[in-house]
N, C-alpha and C positions, 0 to 999 in steps of 0.2 A: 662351682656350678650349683645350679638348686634346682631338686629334684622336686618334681609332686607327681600325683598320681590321677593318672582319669581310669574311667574303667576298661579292667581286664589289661592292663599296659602301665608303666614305668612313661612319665614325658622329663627330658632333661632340657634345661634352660642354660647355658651359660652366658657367662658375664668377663668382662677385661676387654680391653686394647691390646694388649697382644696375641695375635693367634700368627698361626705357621703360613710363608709365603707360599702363593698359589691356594691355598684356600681362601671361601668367603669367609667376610667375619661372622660371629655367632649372634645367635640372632637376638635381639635386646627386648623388643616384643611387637605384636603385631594387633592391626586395625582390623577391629570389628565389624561387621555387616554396615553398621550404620560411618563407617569410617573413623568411631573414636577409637583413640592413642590407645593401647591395654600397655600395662606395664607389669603386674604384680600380676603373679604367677598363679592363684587359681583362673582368674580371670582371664588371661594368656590361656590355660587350658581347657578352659571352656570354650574359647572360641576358637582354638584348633580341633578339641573335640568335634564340635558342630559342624565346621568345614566338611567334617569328610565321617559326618553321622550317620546317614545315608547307605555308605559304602560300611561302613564299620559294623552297624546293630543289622543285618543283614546276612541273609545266605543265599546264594542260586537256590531257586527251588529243585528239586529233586522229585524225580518222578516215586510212586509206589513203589515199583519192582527196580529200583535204584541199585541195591546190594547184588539182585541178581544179574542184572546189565555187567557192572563190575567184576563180578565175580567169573561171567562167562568172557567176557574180554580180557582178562587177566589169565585166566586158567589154564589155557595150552601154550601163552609167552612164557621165559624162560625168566626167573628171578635173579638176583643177582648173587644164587648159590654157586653160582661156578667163578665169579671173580676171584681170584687170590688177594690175599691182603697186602698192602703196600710193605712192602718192608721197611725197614724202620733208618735205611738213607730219607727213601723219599720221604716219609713222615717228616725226619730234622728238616728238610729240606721248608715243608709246608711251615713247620716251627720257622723260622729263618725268615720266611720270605716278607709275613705283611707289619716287622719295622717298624714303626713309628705311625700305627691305627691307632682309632680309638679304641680305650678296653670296652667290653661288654658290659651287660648288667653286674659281673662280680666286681668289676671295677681293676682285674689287673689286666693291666698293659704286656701284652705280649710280649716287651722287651724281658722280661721279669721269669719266660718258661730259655731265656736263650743260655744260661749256665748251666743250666739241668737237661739240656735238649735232648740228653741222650735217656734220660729217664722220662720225659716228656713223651718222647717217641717213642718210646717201650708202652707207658702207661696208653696210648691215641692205639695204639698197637692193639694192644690189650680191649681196648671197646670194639674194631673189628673183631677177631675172635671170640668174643662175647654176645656179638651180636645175632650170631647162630642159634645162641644159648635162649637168648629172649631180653626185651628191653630192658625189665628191671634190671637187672642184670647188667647189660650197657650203661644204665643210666647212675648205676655206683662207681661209675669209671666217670664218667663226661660229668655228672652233676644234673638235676632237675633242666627241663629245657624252659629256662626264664628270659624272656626279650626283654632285651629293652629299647623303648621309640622314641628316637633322638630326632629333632624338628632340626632343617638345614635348609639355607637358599637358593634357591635353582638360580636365581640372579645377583647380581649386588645391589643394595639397597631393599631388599621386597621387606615390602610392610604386610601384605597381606596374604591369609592362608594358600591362596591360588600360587604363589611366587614362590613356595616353601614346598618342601615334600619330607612326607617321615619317611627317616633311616631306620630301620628294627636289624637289631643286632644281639646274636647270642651271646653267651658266655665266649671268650678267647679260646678256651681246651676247645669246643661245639665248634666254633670255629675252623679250627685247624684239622679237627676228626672232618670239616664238612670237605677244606680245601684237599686233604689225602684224599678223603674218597672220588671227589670227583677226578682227581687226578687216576685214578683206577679204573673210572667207568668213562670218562671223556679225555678227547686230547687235551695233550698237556699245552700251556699258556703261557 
């Protein structure tokens, strides 16, 4: 694959004839506003950039007393200091389950934490319990939280940005710490 960068985001491109059955192929490149062919990858990410510029260089505007709104509807809900931390079956278990994904921006593949799972699941362990503690703190366990936006086709064949959507996808560990936790705070799936 070949990587380049637009701002604030990782964009990956891949390349080949073979990819895995039941997915679409990857995307080779995509047609411009004016409809010409893009093929070479600044160019490719300039015009997915632009697509969705809009949405991207933007925020919902927020009122003045924003933090205070927040802060008074938050305040009397309960945090998620009473959850208990998964124990470290169901952690293996989250190790285990998403097989044959793509890896994240570190670039390992998930199959790669399944000989270690039981240290895996100690360490995913370890960032709950930490998490009490304070982020930095978590985040010497999990690693920096870095995306990456992988461009995919909502159809077969789409040439153009409207037919494509970005995937943004953590690290594998962010990952797995994200699938345990939800398996603690929602039903399981």
């Amino acid at each position: 694959g070949i990587l380049f960068r637009v701002p604030h985001c990782l964009v990956v491109r891949l390349y080949g004839s073979i990819f895995p059955i039941g997915r679409l192929p990857p995307i080779r490149g995509v047609r411009d506003e004016d409809g010409v062919w893009c093929t070479e990858p600044a160019h490719v990410d300039d015009v997915l950039w632009r697509s969705r510029a809009g949405l991207w260089s933007s925020a919902p505007p927020s009122p003045g007393i924003g933090d205070v709104l927040l802060n008074s509807y938050f305040g009397e809900r309960p945090g998620m200091e009473h959850l208990r931390p998964p124990n470290w079956i169901s952690i293996a278990a989250a190790v285990y389950r998403p097989a044959g994904s793509a890896p994240g921006h570190d670039g390992i593949p998930y199959e790669a934490f399944h000989p270690g799972v039981r240290f895996v699941s100690c360490l995913v362990g370890q960032a709950f319990t930490l998490a009490a503690v304070g982020r930095d703190v978590m985040e010497c366990v999990l690693g920096p939280s870095v995306d990456l936006l992988v461009w995919i086709m909502k159809v077969l064949g789409a040439e153009r940005p409207a037919e494509m959507r970005p995937l943004q996808l953590p690290t594998c560990l962010r990952r797995i710490h994200g699938a345990a936790l939800a398996g603690v705070v929602g039903p399981e799936v």
